[in-house]
Every structure is written in C-alpha cells, then in structure tokens.
C-alpha positions in Angstrom: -84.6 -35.1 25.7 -81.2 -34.9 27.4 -78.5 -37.4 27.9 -76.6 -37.6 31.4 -73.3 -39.7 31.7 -71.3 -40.8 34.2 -68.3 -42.4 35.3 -65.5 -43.2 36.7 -61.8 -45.6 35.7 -63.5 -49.1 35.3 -67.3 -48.0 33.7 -68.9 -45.8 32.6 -73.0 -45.1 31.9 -75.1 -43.0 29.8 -79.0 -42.3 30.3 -81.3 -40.3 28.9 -84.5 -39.1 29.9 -86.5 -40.2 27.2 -88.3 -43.7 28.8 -85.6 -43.1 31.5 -83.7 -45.4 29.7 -79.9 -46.7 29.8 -78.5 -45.6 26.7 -74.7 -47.1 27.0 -73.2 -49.0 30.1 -69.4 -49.6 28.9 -66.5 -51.4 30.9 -63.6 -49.3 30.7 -59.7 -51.0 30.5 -57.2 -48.5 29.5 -58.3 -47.4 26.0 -60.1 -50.3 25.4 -64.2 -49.8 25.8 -66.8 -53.1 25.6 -70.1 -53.0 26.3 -71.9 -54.6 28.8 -75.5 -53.7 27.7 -76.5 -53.3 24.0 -74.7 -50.7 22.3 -77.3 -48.7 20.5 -77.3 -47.2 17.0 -75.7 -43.6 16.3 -77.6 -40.8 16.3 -79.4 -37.9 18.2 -82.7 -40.6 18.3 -83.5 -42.0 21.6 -86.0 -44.6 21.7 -86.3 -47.3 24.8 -86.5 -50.1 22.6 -83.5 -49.3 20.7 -81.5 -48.7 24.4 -79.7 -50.4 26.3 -82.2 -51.0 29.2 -85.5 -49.9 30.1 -87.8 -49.5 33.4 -90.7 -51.6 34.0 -93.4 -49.2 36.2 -95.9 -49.6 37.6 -95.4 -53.6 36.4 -93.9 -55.2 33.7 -95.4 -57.1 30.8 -99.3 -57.7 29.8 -102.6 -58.3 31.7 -104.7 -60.4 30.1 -107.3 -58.7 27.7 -105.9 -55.6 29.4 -109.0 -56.3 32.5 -108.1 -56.6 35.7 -110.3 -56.6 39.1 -109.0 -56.1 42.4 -110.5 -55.4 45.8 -113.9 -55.2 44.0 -113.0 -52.9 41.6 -112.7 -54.1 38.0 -110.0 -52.0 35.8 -109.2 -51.8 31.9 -106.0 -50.8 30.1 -105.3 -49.4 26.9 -102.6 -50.9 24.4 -100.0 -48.2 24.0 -97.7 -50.0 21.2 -99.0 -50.3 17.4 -97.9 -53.6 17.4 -99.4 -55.0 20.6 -102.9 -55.3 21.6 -102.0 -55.3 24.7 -100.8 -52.4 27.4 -97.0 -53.3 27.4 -94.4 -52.5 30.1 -96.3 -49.6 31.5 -95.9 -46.0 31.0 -92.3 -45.5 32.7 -90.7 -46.7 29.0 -92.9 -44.7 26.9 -92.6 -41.1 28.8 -90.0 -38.2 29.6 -88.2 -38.4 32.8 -87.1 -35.3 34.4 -83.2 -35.3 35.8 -83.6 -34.7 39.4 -79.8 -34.6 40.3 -76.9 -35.4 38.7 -73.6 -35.7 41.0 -70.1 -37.5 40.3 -70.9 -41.3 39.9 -74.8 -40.8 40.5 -77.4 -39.7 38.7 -81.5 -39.6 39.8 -84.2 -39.4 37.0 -87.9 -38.7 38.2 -91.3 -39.8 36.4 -95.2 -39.0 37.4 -98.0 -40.0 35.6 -101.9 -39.1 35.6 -103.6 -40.5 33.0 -107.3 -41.8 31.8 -105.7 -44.8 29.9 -105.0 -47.0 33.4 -106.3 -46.4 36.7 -102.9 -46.3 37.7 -101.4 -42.6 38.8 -98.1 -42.3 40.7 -94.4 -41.2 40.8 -91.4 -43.0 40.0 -87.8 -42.8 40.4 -84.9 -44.3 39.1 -81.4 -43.8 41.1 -77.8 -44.8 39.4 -74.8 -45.1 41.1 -71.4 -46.1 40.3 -69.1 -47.5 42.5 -65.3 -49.3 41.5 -66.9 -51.8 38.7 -70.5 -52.0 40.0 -73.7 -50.4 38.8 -76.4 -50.0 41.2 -80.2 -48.9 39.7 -82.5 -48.8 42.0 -86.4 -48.1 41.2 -88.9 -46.7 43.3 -92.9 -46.4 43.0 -95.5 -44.4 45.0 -99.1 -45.2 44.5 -100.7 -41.5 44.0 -103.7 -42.7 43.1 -107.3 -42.7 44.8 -107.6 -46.2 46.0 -105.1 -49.3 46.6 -103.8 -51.3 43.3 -101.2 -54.1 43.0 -97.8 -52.7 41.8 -94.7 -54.3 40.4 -91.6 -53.3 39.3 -88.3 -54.5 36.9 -85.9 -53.8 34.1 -85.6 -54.8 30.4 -82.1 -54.7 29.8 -80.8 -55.9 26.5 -77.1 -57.8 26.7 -75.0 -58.5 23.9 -75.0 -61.8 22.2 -71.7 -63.8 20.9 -71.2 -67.3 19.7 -70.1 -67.9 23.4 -72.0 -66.2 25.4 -73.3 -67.8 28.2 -75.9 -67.2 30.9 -76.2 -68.5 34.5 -79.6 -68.3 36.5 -81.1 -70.4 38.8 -84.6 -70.8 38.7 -87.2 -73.6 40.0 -89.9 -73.2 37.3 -91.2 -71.2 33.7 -94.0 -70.5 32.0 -95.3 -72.4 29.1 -96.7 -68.7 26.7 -99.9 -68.8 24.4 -100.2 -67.3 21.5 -100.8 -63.5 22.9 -96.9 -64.2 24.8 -99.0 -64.5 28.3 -98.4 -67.4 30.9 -100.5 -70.6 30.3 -98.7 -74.0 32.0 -96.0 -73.3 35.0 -93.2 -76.2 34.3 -90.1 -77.3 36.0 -87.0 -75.8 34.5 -85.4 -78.6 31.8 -83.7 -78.6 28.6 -82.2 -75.5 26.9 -83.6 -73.1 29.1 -82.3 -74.7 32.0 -79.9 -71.9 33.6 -78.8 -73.5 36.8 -75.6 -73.8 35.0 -74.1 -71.7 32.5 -75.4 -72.3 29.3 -75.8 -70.0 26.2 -78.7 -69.0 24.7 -80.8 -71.4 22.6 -80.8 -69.3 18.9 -84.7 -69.5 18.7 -87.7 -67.4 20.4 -87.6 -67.6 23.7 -89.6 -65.1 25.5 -90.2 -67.3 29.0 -90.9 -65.8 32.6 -89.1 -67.9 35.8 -90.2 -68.6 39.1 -88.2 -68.7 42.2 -85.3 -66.8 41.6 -82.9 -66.1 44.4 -81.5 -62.9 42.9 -77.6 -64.0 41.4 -76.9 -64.6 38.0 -73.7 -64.2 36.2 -73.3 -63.5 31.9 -70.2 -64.4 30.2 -68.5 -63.3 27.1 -65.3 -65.6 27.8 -64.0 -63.9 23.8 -64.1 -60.9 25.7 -62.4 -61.9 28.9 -65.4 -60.5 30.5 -68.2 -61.3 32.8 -71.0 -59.6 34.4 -72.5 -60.6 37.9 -76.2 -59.6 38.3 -76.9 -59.5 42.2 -80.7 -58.5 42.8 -82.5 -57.5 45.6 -85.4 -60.5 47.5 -88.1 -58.5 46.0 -87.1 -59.5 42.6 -87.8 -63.5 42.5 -88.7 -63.5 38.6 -86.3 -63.2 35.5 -88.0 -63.3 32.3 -85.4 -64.1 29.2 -86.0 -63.5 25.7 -84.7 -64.1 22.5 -86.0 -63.0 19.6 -86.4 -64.2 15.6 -85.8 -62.9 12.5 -89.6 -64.1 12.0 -90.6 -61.6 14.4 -88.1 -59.3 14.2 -86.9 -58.5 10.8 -82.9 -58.1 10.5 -82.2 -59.7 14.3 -79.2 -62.1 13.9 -79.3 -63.1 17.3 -76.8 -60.8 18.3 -78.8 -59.6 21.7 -81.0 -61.2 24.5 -82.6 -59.4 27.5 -82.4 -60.6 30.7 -85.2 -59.1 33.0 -85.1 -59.0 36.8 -89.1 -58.7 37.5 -90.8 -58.7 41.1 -94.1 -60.4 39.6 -95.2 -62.9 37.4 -96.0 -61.9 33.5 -100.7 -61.6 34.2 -99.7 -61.3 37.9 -102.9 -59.3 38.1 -105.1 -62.6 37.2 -103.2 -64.9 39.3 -105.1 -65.9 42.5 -101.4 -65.4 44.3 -101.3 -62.5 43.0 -97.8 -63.5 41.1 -95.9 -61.3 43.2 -97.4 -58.0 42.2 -97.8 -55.8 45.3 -100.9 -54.4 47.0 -100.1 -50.2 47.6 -102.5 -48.3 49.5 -102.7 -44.2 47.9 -99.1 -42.7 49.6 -97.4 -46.3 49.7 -94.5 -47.1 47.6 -92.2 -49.7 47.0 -88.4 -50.0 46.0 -86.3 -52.5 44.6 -82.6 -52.4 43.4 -80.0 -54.6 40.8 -76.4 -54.7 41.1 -74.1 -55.1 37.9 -70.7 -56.0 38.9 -68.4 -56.6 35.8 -65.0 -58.7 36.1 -62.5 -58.7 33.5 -60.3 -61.9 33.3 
C-alpha cells in the first residue's frame, strides 16, 4: 500500500494503490482546505469503500445470479463481498494497483488481473491529472483474455452531503430496483429524483441507475461557496445515484451520496441492447475519462 499526492494552488488529490482508489480530492483557497469528495477517516487503513472514489473495471455493478452468456458462451461469477451475493464492482476496487509514474500534477496507477473467479482477464489503468482547478481521471481496459466479452467502465465517487446540497443531472429515464438492487421497470424521470434541475438529495435510499445522460452535471454546496462541475466523456451515458439508510447502513446520517458516471446499464450483460456494455475482442481496449472542475463563489 502506498499513498501518492499531488497538487498544485487550487487542489490537491491523494491516491493510493490499494483498489486504486481516490483517498482525498481537496479545493485549496489560501489556508482554507474543503473537500470535494468524501473526506475519509484517519488512519494508515485504506479501504475503497471508506475512500473517496473508487474504479468500476471491467463493469460496474451486478449481473443477475452472477450468469451471463455471450456469443454462445455462458459465463458465471463469484460474489467477492460478505455482504453481497452478488460479484460487485469488479476486481479493480478490491485489488493492489501498482504506481506506474508519478510526475508534477499527474499520477498513473496500473492493475492486471487473471483469475478463475470470472472469465474476465485484462489490464487496467487509471491516469490523474491536474490542471488550474480541474481533475481529469481517465480509465482504460484491455481485454487479455482468450475470447471476446462485453466490457464497461465507471467510478463510485462518494460526495459530501449538507442540508443544501444540491445536485444537477439531466437524464431521460431510471430504473425501478428489485429486491437484489438490480433493474426491473425503466421509467421516465419524475419526482424527487428528477435532476434536470438542481435539486438536493431526497434523505431516503436511493440507489437508482439513469438512462440518457449527456455527460454535464454540476454539485453545489452554496454554505460552502462552492460548486463542482462534472463534465464526462459520450461513452459515459449512465449515472447511477445513491443514498443510503441508517437501516442499511448502521451510523449513516446522510452526510454523503455517490454520484457514478457508468458507460452501461446496472445487468447490462442480460439486456438484449446490451445496456451499453462493450463487446472487446482479446488485445482490444476501451477508455473513457471525467472531468471535475471546482468553482469557488
């Protein structure tokens, strides 16, 4: 485990390579230091879901009873959390990255993974760069595998929540979730979780994937006098948002909410469509990048 930071006079960003995860990502004014993602415990313990952000590779969320077939082939997964019977988030979150360069304002972690619990095996990277107040990541897969399987990519990053917060995200649909959190009924966006303008979060579970995302989305914390502008590249058309409960979630007091650019559908891999996920031949890859642009008022 190592921590890498960088940064320069309006932010600054911690990662470390343990799930190749954002540790802190902090807006700089002066002496004064807020965070933009969740600002983890203290301590030498580095756990992804205790970060600030995470990497979804080779696709993000669950597959129904972890069985997929594609192209003939039929594939199983094994869970790989205690608490879920389901293989969550892939392996990227779960593993040791490796720091493959590390210069002022940028900083490039690498991941591979053979295994026997997926028929997935590939290589992943994740590139950081700073620039004036903007944070680019930008993720990269590469199918290393023996045959072709459908590959998606996306972040979990967790954001601070305040009694103002609000959240701005255009979308034309979500997902109605079952009892296992996987896609049932696709809906027009309505109601509380209508983003199209900014709202704040609705202080129950939410934990809802949206369709037809065109990539901008903007987070304010007006107490703060700051806001954060999410620009994403057209490969990532989906945004899941959750909220937790304290019935899930002993001690949350609604004091964080993700919001997760995704190139594919929660179950893409049992969609007819595909839900986005895409097809990579062994040697193929695909990359995708997220800018975070933070403003100060």
């Amino acid at each position: 485990m190592a921590d890498i930071e960088i940064a320069n006079e309006a932010i600054s960003l911690t990662v470390t390579t343990t799930g190749g995860a954002i540790w802190r990502f902090i807006s700089r004014s002066d002496s004064l230091e807020t965070p933009l993602f969740r600002q983890p415990s203290q301590g030498r313990e580095r756990a992804a879901l205790k970060s600030g952000c995470f990497p979804l590779v080779p696709f993000g969320n669950r597959v129904r009873g972890n069985r997929f077939s594609f192209e003939g082939r039929k594939h199983s997964l094994e869970p790989n959390m205690g608490w879920d019977r389901h293989y969550l988030h892939g392996d990227g979150w779960t593993g040791e990255w490796r720091l493959a360069s590390h210069a002022k304002g940028e900083i490039v972690l690498s991941f591979g993974h053979r295994g026997t619990e997926t028929p997935y095996a590939y290589d992943a990277e994740q590139r950081f760069t700073l620039a004036g107040p903007t944070l680019t990541t930008t993720l990269s897969v590469t199918n290393r595998g023996e045959f072709a399987l459908p590959f998606g990519l996306g972040w979990h990053p967790y954001f601070p929540l305040t009694k103002e917060t609000t959240l701005k995200a255009a979308a034309r649909s979500y997902w109605e979730e079952d009892s296992s959190w996987l896609p049932t009924v696709e809906h027009p966006v309505a109601g509380d979780i209508d983003f199209s303008q900014p709202r704040g979060l609705p202080r129950r579970w939410v934990n809802t994937v949206f369709e037809g995302w065109n990539g901008e989305a903007k987070i304010d914390w007006p107490e703060n006098g700051i806001s954060l502008a999410i620009d994403a590249d057209p490969l990532f058309s989906r945004y899941l948002v959750f909220v937790s409960d304290p019935a899930f979630d002993a001690g949350y007091d609604y004091d964080f909410f993700c919001f997760e650019p995704m190139s594919h559908s929660a179950d893409g891999h049992n969609m007819p469509s595909g839900g986005g996920l895409v097809r990579l031949a062994p040697g193929e890859g695909l990359t995708g990048s997220v800018r975070y642009t933070c403003h100060r008022s």
